[in-house]
Structure formats: structure tokens, C-alpha cells
N, C-alpha and C positions, 0 to 999 in steps of 0.2 A: 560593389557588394554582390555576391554570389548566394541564389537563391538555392535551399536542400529544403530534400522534402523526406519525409519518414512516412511509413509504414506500420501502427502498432495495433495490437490488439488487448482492451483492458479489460482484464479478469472480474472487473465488478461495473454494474450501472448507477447511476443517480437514482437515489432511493433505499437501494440495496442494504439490508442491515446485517451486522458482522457482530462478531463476538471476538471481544477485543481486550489483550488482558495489555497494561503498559506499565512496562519494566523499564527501569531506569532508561525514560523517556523514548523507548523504540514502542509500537504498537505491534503488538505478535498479536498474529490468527492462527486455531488450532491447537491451543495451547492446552495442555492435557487434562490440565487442572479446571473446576468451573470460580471455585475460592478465586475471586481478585480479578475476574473478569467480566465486561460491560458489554451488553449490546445497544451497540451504536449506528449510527445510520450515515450512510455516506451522499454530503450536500454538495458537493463540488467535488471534480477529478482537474489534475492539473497532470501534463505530458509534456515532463521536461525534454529536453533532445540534445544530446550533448554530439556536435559536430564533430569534433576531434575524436569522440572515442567511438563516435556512430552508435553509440544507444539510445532507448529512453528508459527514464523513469517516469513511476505513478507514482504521485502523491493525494491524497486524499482525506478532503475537510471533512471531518466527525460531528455529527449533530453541531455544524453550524459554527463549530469552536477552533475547532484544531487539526493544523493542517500535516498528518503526517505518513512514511512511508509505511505502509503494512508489511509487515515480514511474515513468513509463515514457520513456524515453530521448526520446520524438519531443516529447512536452511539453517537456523542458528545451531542446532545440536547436531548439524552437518548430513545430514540425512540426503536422499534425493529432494531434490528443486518440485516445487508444485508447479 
């Protein structure tokens, strides 16, 4: 077994609360609109690392419930990357 080790840096801390609108199950940040969006608090961060393609993702537990990838609005409507 060959040990890798990564380097990341995560855009949000433990604690940190977001305003989170969830769209057919994605969690978008920055979403234009305030109608249909929650602020929630992030209790856990999880730092996938995928070997093969050398990235990570963040995932992150929402007030304690749900654990998922946060997207930032300008990514989906193709914008520049946050």
C-alpha cells in the first residue's frame, strides 16, 4: 500500500453559518434570491481525496443533519469559480 498525502485548503470552519438555498438536492451558496433559502451552520467538514484524479472535495454536515457538497451559485450559471 502506497501512502499520498494532500494539501487543501477549506473555504469554511466548524461553526461557520451559510445561507443555503437546496435545489433539487445540490446545496447552492449565493444564491440571488433570499425566498427558499436557510441559514445553516456547518458541524462537520469531510476531505474526500481522490488518488487517481489528485483532487479533494468538501463535503459538509448542515446543522447536524445533512451532509452535502456546497456549490456556489456563479459555478452553476457558469460564472467564474469562487
Amino acid at each position: 500500500m502506497q501512502a499520498k498525502g494532500f494539501i487543501a485548503h477549506c473555504p469554511y470552519e466548524l461553526g461557520d453559518r451559510v445561507e443555503v438555498a437546496i435545489i433539487d438536492g445540490m446545496a447552492i451558496t449565493g444564491y440571488p434570491r433570499k425566498a427558499g433559502t436557510a441559514l445553516m451552520t456547518i458541524t462537520d467538514i469531510f476531505a474526500i481525496h481522490s488518488v487517481k484524479k489528485g483532487t479533494v472535495t468538501f463535503l459538509y454536515e448542515l446543522d447536524g443533519k445533512k451532509q452535502m457538497q456546497l456549490i456556489p451559485w456563479r459555478e452553476l450559471v457558469g460564472g467564474a469559480k469562487a
